[in-house]
CHARMM-style PDB file with segment names, atoms N, HN, CA, C and O in Angstrom:
ATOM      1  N   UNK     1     -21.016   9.977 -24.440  1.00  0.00      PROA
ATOM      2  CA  UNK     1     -19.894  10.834 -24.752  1.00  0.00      PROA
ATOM      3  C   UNK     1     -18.588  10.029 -24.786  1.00  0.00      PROA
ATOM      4  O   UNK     1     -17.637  10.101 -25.565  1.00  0.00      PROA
ATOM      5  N   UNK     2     -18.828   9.174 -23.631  1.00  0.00      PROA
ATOM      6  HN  UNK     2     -19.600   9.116 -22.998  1.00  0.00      PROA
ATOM      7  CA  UNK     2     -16.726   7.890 -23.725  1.00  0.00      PROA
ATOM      8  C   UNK     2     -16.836   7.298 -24.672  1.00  0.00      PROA
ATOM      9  O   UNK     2     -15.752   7.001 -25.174  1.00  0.00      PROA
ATOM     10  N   UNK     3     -18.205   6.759 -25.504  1.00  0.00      PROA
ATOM     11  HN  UNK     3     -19.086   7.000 -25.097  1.00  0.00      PROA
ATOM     12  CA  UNK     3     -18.496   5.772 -26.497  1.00  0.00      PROA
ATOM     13  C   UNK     3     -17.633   6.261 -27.997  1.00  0.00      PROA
ATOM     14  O   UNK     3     -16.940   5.743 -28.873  1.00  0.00      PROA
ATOM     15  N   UNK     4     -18.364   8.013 -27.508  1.00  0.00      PROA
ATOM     16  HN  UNK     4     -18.927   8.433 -26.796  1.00  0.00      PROA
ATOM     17  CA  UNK     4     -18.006   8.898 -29.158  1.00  0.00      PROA
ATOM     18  C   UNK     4     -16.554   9.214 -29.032  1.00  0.00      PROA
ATOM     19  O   UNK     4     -15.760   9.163 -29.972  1.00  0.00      PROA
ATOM     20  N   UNK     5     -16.217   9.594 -27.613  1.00  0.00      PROA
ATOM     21  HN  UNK     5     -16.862   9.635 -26.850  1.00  0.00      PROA
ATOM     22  CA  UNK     5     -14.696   9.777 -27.411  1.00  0.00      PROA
ATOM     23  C   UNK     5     -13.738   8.548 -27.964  1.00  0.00      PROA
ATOM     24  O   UNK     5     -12.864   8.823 -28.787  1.00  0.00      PROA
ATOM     25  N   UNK     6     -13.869   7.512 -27.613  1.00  0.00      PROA
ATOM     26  HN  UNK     6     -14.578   7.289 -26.945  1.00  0.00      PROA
ATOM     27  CA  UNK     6     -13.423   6.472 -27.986  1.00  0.00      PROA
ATOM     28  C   UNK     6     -13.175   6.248 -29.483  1.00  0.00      PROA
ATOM     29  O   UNK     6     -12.106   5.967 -30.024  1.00  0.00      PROA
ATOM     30  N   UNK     7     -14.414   6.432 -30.060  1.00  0.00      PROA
ATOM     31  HN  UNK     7     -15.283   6.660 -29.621  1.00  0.00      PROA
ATOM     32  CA  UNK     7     -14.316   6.216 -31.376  1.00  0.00      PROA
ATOM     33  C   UNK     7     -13.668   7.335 -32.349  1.00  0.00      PROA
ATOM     34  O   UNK     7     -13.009   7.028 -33.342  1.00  0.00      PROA
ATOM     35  N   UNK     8     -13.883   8.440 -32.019  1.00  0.00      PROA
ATOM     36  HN  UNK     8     -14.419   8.690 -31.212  1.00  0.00      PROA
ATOM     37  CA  UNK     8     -13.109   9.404 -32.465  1.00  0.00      PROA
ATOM     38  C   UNK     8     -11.405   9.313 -32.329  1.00  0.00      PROA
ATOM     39  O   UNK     8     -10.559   9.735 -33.118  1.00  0.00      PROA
ATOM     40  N   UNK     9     -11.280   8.818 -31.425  1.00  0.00      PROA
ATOM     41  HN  UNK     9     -11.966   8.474 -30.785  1.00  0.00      PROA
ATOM     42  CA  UNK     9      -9.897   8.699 -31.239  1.00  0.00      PROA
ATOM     43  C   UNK     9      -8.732   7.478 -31.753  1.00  0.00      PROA
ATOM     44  O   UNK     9      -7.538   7.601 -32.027  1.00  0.00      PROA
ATOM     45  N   UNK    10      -9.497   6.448 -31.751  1.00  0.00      PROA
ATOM     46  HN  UNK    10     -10.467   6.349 -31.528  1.00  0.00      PROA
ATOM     47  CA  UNK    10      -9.053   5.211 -32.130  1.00  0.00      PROA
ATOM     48  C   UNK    10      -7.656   4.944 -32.898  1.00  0.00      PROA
ATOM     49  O   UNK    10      -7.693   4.815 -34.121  1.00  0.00      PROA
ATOM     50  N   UNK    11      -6.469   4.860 -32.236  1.00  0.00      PROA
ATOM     51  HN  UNK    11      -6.439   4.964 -31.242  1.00  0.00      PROA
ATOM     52  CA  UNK    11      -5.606   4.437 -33.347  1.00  0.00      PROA
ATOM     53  C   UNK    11      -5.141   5.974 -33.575  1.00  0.00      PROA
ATOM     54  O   UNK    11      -4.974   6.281 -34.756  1.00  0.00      PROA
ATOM     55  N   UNK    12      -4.935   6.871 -32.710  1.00  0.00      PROA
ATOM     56  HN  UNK    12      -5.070   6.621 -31.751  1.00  0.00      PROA
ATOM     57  CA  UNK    12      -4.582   8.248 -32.312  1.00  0.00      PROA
ATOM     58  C   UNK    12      -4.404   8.431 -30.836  1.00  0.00      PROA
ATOM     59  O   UNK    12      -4.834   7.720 -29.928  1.00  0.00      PROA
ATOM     60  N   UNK    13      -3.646   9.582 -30.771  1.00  0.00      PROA
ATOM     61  HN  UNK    13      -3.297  10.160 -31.509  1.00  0.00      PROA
ATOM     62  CA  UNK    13      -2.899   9.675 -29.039  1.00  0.00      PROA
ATOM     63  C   UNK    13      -4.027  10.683 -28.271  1.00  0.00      PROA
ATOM     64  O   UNK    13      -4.029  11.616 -29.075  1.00  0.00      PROA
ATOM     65  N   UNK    14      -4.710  10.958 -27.514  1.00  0.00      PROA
ATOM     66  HN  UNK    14      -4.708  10.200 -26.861  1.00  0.00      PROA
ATOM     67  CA  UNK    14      -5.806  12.081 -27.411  1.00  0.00      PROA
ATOM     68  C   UNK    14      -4.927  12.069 -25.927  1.00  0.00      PROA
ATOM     69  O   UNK    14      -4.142  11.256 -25.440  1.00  0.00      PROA
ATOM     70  N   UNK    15      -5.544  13.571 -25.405  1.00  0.00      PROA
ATOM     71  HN  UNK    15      -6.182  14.231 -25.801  1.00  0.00      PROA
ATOM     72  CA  UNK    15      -5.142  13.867 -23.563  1.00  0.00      PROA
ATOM     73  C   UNK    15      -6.672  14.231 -23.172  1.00  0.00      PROA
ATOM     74  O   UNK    15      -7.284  15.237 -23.531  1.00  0.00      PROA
ATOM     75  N   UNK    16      -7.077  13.333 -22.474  1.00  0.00      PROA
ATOM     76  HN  UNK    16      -6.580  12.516 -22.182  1.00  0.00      PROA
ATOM     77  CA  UNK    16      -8.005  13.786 -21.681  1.00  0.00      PROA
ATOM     78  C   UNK    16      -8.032  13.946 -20.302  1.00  0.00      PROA
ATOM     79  O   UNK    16      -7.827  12.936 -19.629  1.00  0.00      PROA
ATOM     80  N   UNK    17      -8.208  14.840 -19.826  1.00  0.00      PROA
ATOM     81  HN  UNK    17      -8.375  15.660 -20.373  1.00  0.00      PROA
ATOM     82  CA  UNK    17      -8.146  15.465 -18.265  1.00  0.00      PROA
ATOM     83  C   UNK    17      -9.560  15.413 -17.656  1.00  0.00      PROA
ATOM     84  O   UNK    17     -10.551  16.010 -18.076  1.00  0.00      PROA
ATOM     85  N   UNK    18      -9.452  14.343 -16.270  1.00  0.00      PROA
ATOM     86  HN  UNK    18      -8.647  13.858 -15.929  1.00  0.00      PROA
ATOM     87  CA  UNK    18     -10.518  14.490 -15.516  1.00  0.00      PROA
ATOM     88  C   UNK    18     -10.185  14.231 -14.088  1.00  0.00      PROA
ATOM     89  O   UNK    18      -9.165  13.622 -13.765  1.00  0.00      PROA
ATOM     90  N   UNK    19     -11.145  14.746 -13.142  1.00  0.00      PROA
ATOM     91  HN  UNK    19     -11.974  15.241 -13.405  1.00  0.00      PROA
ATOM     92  CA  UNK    19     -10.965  15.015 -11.847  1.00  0.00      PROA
ATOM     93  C   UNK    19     -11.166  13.341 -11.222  1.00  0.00      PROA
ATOM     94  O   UNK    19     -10.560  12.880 -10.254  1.00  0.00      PROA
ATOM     95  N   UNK    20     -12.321  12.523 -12.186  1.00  0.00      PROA
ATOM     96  HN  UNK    20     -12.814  12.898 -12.972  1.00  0.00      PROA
ATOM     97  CA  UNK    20     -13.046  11.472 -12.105  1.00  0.00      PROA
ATOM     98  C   UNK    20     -12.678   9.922 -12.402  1.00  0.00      PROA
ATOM     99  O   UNK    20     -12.942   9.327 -13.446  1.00  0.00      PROA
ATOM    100  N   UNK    21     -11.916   9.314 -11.107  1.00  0.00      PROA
ATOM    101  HN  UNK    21     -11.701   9.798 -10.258  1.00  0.00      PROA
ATOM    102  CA  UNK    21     -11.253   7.993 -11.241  1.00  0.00      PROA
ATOM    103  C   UNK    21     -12.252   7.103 -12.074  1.00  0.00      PROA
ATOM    104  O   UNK    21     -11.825   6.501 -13.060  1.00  0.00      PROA
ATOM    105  N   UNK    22     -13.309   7.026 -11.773  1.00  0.00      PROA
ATOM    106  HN  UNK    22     -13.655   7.514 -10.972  1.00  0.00      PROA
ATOM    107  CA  UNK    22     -14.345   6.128 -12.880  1.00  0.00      PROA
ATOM    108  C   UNK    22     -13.936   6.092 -14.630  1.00  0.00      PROA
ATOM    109  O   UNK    22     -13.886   5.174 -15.448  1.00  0.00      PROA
ATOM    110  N   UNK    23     -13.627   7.916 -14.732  1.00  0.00      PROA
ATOM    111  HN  UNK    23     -13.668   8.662 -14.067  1.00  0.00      PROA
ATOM    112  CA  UNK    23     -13.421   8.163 -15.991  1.00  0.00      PROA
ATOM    113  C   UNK    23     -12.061   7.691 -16.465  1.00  0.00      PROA
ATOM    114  O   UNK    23     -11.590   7.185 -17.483  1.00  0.00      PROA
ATOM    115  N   UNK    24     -11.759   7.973 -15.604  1.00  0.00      PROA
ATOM    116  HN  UNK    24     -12.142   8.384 -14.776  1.00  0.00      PROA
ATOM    117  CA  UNK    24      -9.810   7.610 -15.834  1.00  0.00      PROA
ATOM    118  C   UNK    24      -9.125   6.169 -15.812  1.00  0.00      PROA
ATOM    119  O   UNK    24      -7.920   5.921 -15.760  1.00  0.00      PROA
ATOM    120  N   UNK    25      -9.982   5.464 -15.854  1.00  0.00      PROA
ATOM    121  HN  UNK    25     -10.961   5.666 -15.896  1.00  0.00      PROA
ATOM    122  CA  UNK    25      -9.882   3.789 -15.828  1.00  0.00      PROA
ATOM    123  C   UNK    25      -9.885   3.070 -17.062  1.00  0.00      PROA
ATOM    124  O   UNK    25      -9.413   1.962 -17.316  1.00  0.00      PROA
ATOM    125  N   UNK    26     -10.796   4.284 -18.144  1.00  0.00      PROA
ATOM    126  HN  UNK    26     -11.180   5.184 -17.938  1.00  0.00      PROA
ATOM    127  CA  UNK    26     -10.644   3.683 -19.482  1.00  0.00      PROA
ATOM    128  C   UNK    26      -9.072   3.868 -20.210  1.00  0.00      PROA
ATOM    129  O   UNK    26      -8.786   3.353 -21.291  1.00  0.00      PROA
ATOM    130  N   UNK    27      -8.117   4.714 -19.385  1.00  0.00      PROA
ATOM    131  HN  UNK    27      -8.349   5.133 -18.507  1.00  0.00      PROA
ATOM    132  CA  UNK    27      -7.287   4.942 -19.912  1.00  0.00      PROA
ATOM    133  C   UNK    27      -6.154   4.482 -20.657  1.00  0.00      PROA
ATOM    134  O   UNK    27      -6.715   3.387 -20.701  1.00  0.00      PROA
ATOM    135  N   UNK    28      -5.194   4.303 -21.224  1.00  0.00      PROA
ATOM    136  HN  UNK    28      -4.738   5.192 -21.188  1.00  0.00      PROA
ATOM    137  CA  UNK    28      -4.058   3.214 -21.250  1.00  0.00      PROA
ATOM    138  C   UNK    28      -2.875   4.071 -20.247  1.00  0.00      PROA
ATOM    139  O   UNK    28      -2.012   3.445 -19.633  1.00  0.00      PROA
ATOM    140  N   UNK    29      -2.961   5.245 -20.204  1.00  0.00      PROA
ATOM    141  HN  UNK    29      -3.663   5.754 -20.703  1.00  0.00      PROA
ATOM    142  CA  UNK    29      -1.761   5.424 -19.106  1.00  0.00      PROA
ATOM    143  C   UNK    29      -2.661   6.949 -18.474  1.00  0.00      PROA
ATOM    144  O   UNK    29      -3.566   7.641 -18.942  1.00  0.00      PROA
ATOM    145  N   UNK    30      -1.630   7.000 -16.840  1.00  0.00      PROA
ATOM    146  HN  UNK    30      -0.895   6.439 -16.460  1.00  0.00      PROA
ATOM    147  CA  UNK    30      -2.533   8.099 -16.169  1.00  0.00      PROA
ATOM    148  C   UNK    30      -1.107   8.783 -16.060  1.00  0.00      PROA
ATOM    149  O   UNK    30      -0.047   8.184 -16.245  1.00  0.00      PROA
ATOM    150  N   UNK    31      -1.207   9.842 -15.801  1.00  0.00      PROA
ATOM    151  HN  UNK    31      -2.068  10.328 -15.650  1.00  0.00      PROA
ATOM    152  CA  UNK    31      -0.622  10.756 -15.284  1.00  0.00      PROA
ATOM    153  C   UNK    31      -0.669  11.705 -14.515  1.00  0.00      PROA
ATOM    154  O   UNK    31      -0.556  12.901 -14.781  1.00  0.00      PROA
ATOM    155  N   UNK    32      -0.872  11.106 -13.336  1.00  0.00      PROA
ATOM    156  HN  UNK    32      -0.964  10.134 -13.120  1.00  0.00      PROA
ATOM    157  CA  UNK    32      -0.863  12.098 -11.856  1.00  0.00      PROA
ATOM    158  C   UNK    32       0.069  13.274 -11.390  1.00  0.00      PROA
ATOM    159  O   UNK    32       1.228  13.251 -10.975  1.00  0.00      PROA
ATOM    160  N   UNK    33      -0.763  14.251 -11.579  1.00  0.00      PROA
ATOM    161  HN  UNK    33      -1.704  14.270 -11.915  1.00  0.00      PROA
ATOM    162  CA  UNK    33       0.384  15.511 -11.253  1.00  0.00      PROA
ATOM    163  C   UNK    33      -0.110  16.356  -9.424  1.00  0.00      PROA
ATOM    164  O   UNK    33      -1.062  16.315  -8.644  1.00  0.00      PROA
ATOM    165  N   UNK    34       0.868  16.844  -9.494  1.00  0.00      PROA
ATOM    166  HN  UNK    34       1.640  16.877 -10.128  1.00  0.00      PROA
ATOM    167  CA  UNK    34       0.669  17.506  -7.859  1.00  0.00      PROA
ATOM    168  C   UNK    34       1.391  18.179  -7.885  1.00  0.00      PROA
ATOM    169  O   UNK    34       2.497  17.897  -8.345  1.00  0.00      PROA
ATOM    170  N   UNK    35       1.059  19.508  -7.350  1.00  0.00      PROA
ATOM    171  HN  UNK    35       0.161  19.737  -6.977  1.00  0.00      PROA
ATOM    172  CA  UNK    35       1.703  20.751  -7.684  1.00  0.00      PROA
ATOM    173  C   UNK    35       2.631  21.027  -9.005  1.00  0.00      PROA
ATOM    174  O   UNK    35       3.765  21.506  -8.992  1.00  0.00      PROA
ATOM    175  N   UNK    36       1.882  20.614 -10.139  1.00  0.00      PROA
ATOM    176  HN  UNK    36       0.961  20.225 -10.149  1.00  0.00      PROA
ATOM    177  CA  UNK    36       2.461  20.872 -11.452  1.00  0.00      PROA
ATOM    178  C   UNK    36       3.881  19.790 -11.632  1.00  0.00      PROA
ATOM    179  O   UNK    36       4.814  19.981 -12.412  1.00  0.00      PROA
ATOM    180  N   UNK    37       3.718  18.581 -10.631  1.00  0.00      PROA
ATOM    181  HN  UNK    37       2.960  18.426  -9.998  1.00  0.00      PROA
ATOM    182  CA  UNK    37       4.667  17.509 -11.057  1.00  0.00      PROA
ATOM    183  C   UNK    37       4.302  16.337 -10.721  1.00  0.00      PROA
ATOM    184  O   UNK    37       3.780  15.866  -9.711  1.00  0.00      PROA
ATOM    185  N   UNK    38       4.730  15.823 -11.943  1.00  0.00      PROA
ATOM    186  HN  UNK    38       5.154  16.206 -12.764  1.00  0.00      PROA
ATOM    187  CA  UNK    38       4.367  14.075 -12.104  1.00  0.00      PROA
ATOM    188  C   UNK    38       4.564  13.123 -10.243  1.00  0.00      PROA
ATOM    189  O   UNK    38       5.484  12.669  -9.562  1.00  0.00      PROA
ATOM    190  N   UNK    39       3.390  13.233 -10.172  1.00  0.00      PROA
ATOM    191  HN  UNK    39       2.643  13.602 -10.725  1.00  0.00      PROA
ATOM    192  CA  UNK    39       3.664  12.375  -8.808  1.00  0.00      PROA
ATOM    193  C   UNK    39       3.284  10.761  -8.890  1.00  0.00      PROA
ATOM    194  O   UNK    39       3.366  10.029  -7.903  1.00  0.00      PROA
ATOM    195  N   UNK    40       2.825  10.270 -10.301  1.00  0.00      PROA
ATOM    196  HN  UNK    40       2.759  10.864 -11.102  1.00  0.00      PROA
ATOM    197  CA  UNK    40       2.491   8.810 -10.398  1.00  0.00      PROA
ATOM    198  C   UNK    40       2.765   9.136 -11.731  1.00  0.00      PROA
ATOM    199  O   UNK    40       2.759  10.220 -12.315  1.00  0.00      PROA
ATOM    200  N   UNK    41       3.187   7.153 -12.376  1.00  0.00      PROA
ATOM    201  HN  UNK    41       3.193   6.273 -11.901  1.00  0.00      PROA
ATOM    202  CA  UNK    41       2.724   7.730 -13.964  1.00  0.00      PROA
ATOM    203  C   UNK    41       2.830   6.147 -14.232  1.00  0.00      PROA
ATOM    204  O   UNK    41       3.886   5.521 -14.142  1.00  0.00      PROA
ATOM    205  N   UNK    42       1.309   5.464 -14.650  1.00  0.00      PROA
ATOM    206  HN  UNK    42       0.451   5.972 -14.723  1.00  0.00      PROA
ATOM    207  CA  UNK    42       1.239   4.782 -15.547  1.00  0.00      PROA
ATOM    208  C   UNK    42      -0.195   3.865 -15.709  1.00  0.00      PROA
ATOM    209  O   UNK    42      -1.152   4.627 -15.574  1.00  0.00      PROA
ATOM    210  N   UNK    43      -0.638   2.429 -15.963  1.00  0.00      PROA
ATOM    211  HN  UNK    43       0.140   1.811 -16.072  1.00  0.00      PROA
ATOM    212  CA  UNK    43      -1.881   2.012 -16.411  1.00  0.00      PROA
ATOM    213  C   UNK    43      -2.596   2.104 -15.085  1.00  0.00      PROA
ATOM    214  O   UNK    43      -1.935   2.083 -14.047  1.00  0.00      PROA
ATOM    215  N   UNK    44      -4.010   2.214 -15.064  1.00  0.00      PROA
ATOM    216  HN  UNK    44      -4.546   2.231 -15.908  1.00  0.00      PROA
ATOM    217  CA  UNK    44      -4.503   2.281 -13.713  1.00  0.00      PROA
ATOM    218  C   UNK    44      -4.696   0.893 -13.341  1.00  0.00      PROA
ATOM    219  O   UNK    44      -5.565   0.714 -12.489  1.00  0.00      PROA
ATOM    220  N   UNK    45      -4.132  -0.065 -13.748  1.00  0.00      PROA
ATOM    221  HN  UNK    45      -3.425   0.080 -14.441  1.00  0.00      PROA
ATOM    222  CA  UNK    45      -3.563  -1.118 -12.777  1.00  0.00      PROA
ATOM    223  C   UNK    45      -2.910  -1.158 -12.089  1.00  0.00      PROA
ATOM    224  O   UNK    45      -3.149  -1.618 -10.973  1.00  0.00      PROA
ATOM    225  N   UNK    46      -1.565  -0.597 -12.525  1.00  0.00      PROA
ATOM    226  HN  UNK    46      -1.370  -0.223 -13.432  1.00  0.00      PROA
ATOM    227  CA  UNK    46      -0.071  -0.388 -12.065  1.00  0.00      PROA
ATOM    228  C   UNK    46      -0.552   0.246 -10.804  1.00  0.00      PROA
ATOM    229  O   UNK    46      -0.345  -0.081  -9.635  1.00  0.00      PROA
ATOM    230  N   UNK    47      -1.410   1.466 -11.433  1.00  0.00      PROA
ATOM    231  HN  UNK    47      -1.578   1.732 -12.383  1.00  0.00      PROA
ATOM    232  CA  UNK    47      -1.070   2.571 -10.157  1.00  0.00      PROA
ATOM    233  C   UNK    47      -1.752   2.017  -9.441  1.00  0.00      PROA
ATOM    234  O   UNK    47      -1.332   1.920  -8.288  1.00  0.00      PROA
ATOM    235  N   UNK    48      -2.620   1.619  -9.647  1.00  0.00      PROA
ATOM    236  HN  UNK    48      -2.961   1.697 -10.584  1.00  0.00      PROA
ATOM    237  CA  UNK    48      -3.844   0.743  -8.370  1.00  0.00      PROA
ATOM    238  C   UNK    48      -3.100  -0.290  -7.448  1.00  0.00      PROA
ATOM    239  O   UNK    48      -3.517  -0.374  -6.292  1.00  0.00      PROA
ATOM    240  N   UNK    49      -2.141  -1.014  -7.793  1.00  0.00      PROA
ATOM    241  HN  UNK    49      -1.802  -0.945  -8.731  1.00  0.00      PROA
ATOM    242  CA  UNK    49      -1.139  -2.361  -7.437  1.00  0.00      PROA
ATOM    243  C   UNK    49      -0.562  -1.723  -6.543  1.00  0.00      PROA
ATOM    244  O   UNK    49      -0.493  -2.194  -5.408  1.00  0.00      PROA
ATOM    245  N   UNK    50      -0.003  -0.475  -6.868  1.00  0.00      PROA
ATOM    246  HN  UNK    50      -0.058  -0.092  -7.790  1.00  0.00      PROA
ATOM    247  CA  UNK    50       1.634   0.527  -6.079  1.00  0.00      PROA
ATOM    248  C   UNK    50       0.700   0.805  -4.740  1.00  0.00      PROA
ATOM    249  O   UNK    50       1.369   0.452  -3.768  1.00  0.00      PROA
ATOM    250  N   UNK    51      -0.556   1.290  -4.332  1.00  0.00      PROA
ATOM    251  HN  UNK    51      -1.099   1.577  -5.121  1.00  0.00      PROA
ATOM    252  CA  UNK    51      -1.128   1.306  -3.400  1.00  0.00      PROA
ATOM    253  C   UNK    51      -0.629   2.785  -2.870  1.00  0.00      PROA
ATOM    254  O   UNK    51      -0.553   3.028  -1.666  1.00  0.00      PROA
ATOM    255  N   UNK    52      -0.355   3.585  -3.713  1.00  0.00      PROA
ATOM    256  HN  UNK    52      -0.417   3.388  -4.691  1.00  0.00      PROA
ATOM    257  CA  UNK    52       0.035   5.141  -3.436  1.00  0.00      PROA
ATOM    258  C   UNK    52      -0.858   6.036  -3.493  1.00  0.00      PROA
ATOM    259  O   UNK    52      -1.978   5.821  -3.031  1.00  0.00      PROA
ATOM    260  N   UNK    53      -0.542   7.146  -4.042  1.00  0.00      PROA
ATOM    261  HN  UNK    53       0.368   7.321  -4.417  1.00  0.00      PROA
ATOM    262  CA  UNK    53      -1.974   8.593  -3.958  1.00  0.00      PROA
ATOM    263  C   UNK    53      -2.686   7.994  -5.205  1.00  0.00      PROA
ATOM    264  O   UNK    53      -3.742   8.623  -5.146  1.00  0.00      PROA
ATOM    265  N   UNK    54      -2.769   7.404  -6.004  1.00  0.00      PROA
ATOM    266  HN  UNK    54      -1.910   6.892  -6.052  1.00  0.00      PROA
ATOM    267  CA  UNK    54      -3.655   7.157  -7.114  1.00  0.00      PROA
ATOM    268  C   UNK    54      -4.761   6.012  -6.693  1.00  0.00      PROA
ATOM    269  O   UNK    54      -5.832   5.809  -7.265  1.00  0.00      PROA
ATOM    270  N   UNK    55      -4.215   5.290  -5.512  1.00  0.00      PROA
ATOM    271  HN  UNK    55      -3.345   5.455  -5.048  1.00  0.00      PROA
ATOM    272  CA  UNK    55      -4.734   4.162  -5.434  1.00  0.00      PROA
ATOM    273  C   UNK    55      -5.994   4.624  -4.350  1.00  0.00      PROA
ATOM    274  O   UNK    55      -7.173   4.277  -4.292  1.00  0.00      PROA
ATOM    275  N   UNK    56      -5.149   5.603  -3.495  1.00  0.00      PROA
ATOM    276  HN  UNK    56      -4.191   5.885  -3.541  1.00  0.00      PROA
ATOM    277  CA  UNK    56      -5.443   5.961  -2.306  1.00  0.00      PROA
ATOM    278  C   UNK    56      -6.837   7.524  -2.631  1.00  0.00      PROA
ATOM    279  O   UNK    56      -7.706   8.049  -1.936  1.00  0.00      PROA
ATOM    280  N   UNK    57      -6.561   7.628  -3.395  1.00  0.00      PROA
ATOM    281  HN  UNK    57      -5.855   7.201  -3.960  1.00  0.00      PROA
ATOM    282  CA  UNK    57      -7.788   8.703  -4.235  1.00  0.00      PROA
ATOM    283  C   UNK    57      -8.622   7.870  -4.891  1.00  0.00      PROA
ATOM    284  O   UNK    57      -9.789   7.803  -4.506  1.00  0.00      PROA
ATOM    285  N   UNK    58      -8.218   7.155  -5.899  1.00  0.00      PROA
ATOM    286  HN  UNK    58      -7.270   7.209  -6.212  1.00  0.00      PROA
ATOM    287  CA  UNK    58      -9.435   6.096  -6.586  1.00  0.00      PROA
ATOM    288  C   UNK    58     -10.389   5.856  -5.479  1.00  0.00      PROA
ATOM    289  O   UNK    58     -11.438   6.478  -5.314  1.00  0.00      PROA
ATOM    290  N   UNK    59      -9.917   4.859  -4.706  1.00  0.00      PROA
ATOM    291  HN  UNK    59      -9.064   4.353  -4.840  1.00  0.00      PROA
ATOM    292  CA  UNK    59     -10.502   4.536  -3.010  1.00  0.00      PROA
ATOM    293  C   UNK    59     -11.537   5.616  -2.387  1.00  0.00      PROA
ATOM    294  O   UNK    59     -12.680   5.560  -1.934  1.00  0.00      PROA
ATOM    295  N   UNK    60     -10.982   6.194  -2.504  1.00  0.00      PROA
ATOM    296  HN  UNK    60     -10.053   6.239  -2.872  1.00  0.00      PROA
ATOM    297  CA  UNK    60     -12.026   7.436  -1.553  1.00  0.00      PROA
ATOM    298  C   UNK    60     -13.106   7.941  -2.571  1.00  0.00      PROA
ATOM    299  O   UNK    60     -14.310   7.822  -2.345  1.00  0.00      PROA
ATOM    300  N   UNK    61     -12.820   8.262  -3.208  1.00  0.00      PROA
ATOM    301  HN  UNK    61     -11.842   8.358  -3.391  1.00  0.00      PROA
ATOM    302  CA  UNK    61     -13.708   8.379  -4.770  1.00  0.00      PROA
ATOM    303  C   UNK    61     -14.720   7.313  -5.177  1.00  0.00      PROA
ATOM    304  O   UNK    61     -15.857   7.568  -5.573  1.00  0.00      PROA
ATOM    305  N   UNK    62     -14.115   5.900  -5.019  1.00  0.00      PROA
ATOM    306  HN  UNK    62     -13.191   5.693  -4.697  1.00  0.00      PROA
ATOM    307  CA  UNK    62     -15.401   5.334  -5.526  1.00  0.00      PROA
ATOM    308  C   UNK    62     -16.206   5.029  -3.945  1.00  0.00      PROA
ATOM    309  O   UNK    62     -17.334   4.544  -4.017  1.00  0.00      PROA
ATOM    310  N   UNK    63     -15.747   5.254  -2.832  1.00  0.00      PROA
ATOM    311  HN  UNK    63     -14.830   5.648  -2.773  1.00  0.00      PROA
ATOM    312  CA  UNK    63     -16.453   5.039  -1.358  1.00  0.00      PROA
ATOM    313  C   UNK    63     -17.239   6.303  -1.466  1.00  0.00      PROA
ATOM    314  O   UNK    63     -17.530   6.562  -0.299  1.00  0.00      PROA
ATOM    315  N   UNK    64     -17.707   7.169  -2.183  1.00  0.00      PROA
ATOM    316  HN  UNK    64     -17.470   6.959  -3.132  1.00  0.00      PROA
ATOM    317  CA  UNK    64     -18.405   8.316  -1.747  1.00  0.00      PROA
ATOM    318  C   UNK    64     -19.530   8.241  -2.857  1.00  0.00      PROA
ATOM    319  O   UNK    64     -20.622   8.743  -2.590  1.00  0.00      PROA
ATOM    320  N   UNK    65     -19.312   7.599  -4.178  1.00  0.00      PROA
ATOM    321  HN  UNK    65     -18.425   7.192  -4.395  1.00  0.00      PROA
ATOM    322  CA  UNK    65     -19.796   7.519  -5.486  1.00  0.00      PROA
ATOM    323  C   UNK    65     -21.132   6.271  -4.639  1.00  0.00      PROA
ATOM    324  O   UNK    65     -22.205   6.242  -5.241  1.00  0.00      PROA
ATOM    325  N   UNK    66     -21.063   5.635  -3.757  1.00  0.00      PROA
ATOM    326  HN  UNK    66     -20.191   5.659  -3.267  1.00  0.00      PROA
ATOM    327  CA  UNK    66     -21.936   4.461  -2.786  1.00  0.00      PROA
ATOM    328  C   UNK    66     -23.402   5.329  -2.691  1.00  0.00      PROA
ATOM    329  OT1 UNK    66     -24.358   4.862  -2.070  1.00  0.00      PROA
TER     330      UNK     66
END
């Protein structure tokens, strides 16, 4: 399905919404919301580097995915 997503999209802006840091890694930018406001916003490097709630959720997420 990321393979066809991908290709469908290519060289176009798409929003995809997922609960799933694995999924959200292919991204070029994230946008973390909390209570209906931007509480992070950018590559999941960045946010991974800042060591904040994006980093700090990825973390727990892939420790349970074990």
């Amino acid at each position: 399905m990321f393979h066809s997503f991908a290709e469908l999209t290519a060289g176009k802006m798409a929003l995809f919404i997922s609960h799933r840091f694995s999924t959200a890694r292919s991204a070029d930018r994230i946008i973390d919301l909390e209570n209906g406001k931007i509480a992070e916003e950018g590559s999941p490097h960045q946010l991974a580097s800042l060591g904040g709630r994006y980093a700090e959720m990825f973390k727990m997420q892939s420790s349970d995915d074990c």
